[in-house]
C-alpha positions as CSV (number, residue, x, y, z in Angstrom):
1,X,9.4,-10.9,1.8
2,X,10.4,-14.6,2.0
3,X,13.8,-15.2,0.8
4,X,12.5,-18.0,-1.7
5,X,10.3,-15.5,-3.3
6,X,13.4,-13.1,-4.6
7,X,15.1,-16.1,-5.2
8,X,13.0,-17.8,-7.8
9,X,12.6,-13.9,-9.4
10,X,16.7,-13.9,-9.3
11,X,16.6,-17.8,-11.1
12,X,13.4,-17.0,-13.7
13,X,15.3,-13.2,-14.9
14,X,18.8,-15.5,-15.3
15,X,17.1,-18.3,-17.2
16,X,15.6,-15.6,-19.5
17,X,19.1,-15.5,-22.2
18,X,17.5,-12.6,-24.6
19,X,17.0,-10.3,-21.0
20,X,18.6,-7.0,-21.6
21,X,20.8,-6.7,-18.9
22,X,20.8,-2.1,-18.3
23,X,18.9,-0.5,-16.0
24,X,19.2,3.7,-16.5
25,X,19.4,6.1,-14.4
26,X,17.2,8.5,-13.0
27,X,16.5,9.4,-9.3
28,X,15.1,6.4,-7.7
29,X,15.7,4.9,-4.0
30,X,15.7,1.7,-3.3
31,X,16.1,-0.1,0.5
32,X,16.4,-3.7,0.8
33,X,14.0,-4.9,3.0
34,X,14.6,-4.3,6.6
35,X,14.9,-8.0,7.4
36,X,16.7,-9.2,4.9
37,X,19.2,-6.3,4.4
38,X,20.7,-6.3,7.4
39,X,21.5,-10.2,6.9
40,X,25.3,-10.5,7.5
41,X,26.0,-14.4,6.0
42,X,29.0,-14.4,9.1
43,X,26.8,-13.6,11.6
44,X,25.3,-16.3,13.7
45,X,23.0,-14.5,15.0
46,X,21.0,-13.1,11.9
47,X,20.7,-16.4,10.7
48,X,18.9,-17.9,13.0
49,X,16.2,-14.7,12.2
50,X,16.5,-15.7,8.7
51,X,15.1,-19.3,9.2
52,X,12.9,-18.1,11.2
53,X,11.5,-15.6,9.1
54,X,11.6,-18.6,6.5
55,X,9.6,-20.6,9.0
56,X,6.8,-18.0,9.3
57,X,6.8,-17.0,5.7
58,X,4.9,-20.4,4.5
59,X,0.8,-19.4,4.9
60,X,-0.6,-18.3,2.0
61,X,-3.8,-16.8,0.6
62,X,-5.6,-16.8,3.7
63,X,-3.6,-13.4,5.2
64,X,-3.5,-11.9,2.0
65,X,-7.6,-10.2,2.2
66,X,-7.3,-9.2,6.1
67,X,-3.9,-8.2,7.3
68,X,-1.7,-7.8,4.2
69,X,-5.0,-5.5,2.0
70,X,-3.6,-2.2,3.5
71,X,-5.3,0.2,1.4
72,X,-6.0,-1.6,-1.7
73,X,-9.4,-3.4,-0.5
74,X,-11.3,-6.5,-1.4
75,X,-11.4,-5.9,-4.8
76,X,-7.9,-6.2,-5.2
77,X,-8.0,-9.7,-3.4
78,X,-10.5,-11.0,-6.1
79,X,-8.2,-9.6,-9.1
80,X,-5.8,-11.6,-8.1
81,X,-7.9,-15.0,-7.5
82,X,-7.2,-14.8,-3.5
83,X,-3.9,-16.5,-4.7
84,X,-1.0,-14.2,-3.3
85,X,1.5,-15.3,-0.3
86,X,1.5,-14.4,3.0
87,X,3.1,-11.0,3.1
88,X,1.5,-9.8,-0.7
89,X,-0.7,-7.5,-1.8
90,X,-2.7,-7.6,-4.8
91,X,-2.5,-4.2,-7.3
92,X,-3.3,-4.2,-10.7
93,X,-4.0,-7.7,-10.6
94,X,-0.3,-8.2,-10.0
95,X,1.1,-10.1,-5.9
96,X,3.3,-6.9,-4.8
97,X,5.8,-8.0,-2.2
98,X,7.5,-4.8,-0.5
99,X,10.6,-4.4,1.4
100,X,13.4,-2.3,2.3
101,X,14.1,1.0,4.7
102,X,16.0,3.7,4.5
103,X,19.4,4.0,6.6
104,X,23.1,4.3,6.3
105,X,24.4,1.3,7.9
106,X,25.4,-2.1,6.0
107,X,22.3,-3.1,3.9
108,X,20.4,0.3,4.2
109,X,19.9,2.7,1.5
110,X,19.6,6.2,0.9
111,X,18.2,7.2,-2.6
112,X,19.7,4.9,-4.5
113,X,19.2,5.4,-8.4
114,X,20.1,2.2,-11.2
115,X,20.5,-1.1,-11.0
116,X,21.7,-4.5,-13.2
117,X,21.6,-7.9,-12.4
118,X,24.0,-10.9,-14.0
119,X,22.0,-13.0,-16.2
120,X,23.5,-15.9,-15.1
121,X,22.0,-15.4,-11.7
122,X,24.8,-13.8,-9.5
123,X,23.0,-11.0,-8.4
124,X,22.0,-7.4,-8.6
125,X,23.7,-4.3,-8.1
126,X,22.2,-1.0,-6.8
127,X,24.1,2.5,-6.9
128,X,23.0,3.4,-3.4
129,X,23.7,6.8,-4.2
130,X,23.7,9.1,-1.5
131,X,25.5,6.2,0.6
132,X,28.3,6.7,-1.6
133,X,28.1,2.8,-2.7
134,X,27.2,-0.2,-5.0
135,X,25.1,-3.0,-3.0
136,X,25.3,-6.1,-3.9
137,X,22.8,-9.0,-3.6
138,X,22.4,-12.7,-4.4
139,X,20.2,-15.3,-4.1
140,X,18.0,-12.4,-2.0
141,X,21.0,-12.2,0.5
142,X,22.5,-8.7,0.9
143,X,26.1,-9.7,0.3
144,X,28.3,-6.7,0.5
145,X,29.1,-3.7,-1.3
146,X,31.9,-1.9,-2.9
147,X,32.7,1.6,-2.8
148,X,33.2,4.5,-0.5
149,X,31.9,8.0,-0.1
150,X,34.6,10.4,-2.0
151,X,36.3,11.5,-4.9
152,X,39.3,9.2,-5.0
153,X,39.9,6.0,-6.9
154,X,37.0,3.7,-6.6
155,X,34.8,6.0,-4.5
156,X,31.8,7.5,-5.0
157,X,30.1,10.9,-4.7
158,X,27.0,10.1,-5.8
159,X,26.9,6.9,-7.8
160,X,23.2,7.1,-10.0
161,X,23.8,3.8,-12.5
162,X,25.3,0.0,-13.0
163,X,26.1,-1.8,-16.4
164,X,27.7,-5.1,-16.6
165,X,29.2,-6.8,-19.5
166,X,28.8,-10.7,-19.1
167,X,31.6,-11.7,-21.3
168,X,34.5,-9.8,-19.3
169,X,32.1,-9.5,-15.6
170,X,33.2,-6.1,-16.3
171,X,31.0,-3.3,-13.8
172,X,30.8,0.0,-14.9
173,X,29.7,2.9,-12.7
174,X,28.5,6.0,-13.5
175,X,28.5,9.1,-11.1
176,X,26.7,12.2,-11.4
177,X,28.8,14.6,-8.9
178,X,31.8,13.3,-10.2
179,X,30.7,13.3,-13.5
180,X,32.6,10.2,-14.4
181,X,32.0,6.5,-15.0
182,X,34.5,4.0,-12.9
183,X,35.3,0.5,-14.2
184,X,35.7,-2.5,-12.2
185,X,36.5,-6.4,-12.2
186,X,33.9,-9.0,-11.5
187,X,36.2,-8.8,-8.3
188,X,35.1,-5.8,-7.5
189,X,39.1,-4.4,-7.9
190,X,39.1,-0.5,-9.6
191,X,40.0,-0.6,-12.9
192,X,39.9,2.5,-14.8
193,X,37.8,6.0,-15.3
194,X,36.5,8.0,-17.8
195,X,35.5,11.4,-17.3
196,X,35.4,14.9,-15.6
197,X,33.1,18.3,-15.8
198,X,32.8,19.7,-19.2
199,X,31.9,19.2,-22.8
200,X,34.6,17.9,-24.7
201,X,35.5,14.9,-26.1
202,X,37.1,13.4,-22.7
203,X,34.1,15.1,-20.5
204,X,31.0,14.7,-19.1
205,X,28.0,16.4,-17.9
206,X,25.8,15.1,-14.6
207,X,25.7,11.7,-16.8
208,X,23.0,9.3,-15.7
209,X,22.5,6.2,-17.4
210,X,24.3,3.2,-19.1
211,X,24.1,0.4,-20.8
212,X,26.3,-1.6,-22.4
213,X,26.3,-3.5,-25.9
214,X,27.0,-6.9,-24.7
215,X,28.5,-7.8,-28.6
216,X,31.5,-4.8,-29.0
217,X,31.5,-4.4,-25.2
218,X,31.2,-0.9,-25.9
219,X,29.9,1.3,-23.4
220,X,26.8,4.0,-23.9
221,X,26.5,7.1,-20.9
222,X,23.9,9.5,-21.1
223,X,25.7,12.4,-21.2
224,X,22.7,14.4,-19.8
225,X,23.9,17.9,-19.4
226,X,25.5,18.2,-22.8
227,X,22.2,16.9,-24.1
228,X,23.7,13.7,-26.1
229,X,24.8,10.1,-25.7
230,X,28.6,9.2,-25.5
231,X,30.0,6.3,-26.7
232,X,32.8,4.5,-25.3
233,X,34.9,0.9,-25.7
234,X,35.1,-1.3,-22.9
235,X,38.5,0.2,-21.7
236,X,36.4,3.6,-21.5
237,X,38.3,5.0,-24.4
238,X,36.1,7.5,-26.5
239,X,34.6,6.7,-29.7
240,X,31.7,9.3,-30.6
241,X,28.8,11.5,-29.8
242,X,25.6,10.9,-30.4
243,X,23.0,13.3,-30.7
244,X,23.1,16.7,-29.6
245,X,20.6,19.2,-27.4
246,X,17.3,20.1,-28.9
247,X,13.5,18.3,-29.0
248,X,13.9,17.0,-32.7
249,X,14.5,13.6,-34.2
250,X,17.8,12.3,-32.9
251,X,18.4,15.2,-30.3
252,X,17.4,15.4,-26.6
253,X,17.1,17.5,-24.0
254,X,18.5,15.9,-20.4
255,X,18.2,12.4,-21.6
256,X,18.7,10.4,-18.2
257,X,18.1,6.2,-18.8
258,X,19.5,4.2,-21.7
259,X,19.1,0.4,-22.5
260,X,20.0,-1.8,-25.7
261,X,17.5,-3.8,-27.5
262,X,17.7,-7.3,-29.0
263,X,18.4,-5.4,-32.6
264,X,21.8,-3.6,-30.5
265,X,19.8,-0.4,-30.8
266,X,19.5,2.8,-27.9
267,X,16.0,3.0,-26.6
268,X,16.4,6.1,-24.4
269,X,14.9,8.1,-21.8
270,X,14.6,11.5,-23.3
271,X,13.3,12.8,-20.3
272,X,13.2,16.9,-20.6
273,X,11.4,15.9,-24.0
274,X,9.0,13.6,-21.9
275,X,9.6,11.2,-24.8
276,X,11.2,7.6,-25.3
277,X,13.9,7.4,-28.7
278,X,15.2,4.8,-30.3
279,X,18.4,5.3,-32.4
280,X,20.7,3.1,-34.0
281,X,24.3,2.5,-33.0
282,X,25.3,5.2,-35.7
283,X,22.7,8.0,-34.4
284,X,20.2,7.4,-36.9
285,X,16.7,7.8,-36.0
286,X,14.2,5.2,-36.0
287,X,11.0,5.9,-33.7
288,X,10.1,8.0,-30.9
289,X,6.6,8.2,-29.0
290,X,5.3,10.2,-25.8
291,X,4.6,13.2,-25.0
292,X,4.3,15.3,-21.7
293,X,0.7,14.3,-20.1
294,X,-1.0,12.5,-17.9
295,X,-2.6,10.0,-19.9
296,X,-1.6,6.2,-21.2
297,X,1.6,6.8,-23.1
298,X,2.0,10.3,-21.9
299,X,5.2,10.9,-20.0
300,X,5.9,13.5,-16.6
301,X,9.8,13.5,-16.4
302,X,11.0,9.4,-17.9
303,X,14.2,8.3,-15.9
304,X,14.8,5.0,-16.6
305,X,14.2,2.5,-19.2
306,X,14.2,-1.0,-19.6
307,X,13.6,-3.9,-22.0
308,X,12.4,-7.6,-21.2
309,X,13.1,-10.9,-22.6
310,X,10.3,-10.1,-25.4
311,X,11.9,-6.5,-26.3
312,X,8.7,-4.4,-24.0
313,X,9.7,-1.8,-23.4
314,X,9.7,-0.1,-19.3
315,X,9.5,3.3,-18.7
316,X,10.4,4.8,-14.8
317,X,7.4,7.6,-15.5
318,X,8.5,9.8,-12.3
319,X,6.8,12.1,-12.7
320,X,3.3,10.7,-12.6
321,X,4.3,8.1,-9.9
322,X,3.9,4.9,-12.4
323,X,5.7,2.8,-14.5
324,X,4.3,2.1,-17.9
325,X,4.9,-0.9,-20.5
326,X,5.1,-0.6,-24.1
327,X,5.4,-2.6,-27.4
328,X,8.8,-3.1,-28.8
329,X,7.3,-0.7,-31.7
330,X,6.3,1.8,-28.6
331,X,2.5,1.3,-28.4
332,X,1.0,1.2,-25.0
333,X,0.4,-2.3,-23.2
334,X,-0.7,-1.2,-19.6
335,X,0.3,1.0,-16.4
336,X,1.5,0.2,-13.3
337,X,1.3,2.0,-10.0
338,X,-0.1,5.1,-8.6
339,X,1.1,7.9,-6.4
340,X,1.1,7.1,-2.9
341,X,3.1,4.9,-0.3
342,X,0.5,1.7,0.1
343,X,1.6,-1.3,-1.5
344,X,2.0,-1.1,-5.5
345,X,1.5,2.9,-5.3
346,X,5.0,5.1,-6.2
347,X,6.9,8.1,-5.4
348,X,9.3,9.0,-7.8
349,X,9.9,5.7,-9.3
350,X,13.1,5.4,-10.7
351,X,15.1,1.8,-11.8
352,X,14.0,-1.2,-12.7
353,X,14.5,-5.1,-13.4
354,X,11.9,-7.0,-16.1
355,X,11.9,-10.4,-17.0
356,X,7.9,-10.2,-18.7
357,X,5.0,-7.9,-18.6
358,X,4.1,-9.8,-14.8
359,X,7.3,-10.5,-13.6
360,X,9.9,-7.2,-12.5
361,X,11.1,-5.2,-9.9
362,X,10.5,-1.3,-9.4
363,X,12.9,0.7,-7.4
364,X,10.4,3.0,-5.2
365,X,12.3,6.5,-5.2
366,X,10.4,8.5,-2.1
367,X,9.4,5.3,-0.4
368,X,12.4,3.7,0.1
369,X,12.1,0.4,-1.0
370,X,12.1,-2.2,-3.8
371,X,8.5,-3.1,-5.0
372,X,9.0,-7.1,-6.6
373,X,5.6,-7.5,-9.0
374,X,4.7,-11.0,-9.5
375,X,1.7,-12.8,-11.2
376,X,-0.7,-14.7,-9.0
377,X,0.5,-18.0,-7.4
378,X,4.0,-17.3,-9.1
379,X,5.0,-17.7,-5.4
380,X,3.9,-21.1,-4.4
């Protein structure tokens, strides 16, 4: 993937000021492409590859029908007008640029889960869970990370979701194993936690997902085992429950991603009900839709959820290997994706980035890698 390429998708999500900012939990993996990962910015050396990877990044169209069509044919050329880069591959009439591998050194992943990205353009963050770290990335340059396999004070056992609130640059973590969310500075310095195994007031179960409420600051974890949503402040002080175990209105049964929509309301991922929520701040119900199935709007295990600028709704739909786009009101728009490991297929897709219905990122759980979905020519 050519480094301009993430960049503009970095510059269009900031310049977006209603994008909602959480990306839930769920299992995903992500791996930053094998090129561009392993870019250290001190190292002489690995720039040089970058430019030259910049250099030979500039053909377009022509490569897209022959070398880059993998499995998805001819027919996927013409859907997209011939009018992918170099390196692209049109699926579901969509330029799908792929990158990433798995590893354990600096800029490799292994099953990482959620991820969240500064709306004012300083990067994303990915809970590169089984690596015990956060990732960072800007401008399409792996950065650095934070965080350290363990169970001591800013380390990580298995690290599955990111929030940041914008006002403070505030980074929460939230960590299944360890059942407990960690707080940091924009500086990446430890701040605080919140949490331990239970059910109390003070505990947590495997939590999964977060989001915060970029108004209060206050801080939402999907509390998955106890079946319910906690509420915190922004000093991870607690405020309430919300919801409690069961398949009705208002209660859930291992709800995993969580987001906040332009109205400051909780669209969640109530995934063991293979249904999406939305509550108010208070635990009232509003709306639900899904059900388990295979069809449009039919769900096999939701782990992550995410909103765009015009309040669509994303759904990680892990299960059946896609992701799928809804209304603000929950009708279906479209589907994305198919089982497989070709170029816009899934396994076990998990978080995700959205700016619009043609522009967002899919973390590509079994696979891997970050899929980046584009509209035709949006690369030029």
């Amino acid at each position: 993937m050519k480094l301009r390429q993430f960049d503009a998708l970095l510059h269009v999500l900031a310049d977006g000021s209603g994008t909602r900012r959480v990306f839930g939990g769920g299992m995903a993996a992500l791996a930053i492409a094998a090129g561009l990962a392993r870019l250290d910015p001190s190292d002489a050396e690995a720039k040089k590859r970058k430019n030259t990877r910049k250099k030979k990044g500039k053909g377009n169209g022509g490569g897209n029908g022959g070398g880059n069509g993998g499995g998805n044919g001819e027919g996927n050329v013409d859907s997209c007008g011939n009018a992918c880069a170099s390196g692209q591959v049109c699926s579901d009439g969509l330029c799908v640029t792929v990158f990433g591998e798995a590893g354990r050194e600096r800029g490799q992943f292994d099953g990482p889960t959620g991820a969240s990205f500064h709306v004012d353009g300083d990067g994303i963050q990915i809970a590169n869970s089984n690596n015990g770290r956060v990732e960072l990335l800007e401008e399409g340059i792996f950065t650095g990370s934070f965080g350290s396999p363990g169970d001591g004070v800013g380390q990580f056992t298995h690290p599955v979701g990111v929030a940041i609130h914008e006002a403070s640059s505030s980074i929460y973590v939230v960590d299944d194993v360890a059942h407990r969310i960690q707080k940091f500075t924009g500086g990446l310095n430890f701040v605080d936690k919140f949490g331990f195994f239970g059910g109390g007031a003070e505990q947590l179960n495997t939590p999964r997902g977060i989001a915060v409420d970029q108004q209060s600051g206050n801080v939402y974890v999907t509390d998955t085992g106890n079946g319910r949503i906690k509420e915190l402040n922004g000093n991870l002080f607690f405020l309430s429950h919300i919801g409690r175990i069961g398949g009705g209105d208002g209660e859930f049964r291992d709800p995993e991603g969580i987001a906040i929509d332009g109205n400051r309301n909780l669209v969640v991922a109530d995934t063991g009900n293979n249904r999406i929520q939305v509550i108010d701040r208070d635990g009232e119900f509003l709306f639900a839709f899904g059900q388990a199935g295979s069809s449009a709007g039919q769900f096999n295990r939701p782990v992550a959820v995410t909103l765009d600028n015009d309040g669509n709704i994303f759904v990680a739909d892990q299960g059946n290997n896609r992701v799928q786009i809804f209304t603000p009101d929950g009708p279906f728009i479209k589907a994305v994706g198919r089982g497989g490991s070709a170029i816009g297929e899934f396994n076990a897709p998990g978080g995700m980035v959205a700016l619009n219905q043609n522009v967002f990122l899919v973390v590509d759980t079994g696979n891997n890698r970050l899929q980046q979905f584009l509209p035709p020519g949006a690369s030029d």
